[in-house]
N, C-alpha and C positions, 0 to 999 in steps of 0.2 A: 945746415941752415941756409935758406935760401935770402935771396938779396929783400926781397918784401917783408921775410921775418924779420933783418935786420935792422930793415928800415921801420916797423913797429914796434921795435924795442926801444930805438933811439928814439921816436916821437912819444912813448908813453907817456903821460901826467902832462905834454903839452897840444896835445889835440887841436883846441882852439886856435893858435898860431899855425898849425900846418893847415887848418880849414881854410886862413887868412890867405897863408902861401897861395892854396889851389886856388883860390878867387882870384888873387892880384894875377897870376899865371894865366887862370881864363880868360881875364880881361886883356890882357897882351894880346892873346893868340886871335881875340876877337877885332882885337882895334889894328893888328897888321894884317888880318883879312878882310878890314872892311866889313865884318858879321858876315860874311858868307858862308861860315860852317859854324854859327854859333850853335844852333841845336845838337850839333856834334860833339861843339865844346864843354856844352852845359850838361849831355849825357857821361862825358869824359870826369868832369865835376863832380856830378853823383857818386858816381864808382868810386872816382879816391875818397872822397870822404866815406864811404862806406866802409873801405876796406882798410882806414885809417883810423876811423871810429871818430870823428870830428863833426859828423852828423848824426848828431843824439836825437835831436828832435823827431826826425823820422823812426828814427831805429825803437824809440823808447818813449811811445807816447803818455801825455800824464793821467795819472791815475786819478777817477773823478771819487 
């Protein structure tokens, strides 16, 4: 089992709070760069919550 499976087993059923994590983390990384690599950051953002599943909304749009 690799360290990414583990680490989605441990975050299952709380999604929401690791999507919080990544945000408050992006915005660190933004605000001790001065936003110099924020578009780097915010691409970095995506992915974890993709691959965390904390971003339903893209993933799972609603059904009309």
């Amino acid at each position: 089992m690799t360290v990414m499976d583990k680490l989605k087993q441990m975050l299952k059923g709380h999604e929401d709070k690791a999507g919080q994590g990544i945000d408050k983390a992006g915005d660190f990384v933004d605000d001790k760069t001065q936003g110099k690599y924020s578009s780097q950051v915010d691409t970095a953002q995506d992915k974890l919550k993709e691959q965390f599943g904390s971003d339903r909304s893209q993933q799972d749009p609603p059904q009309s």
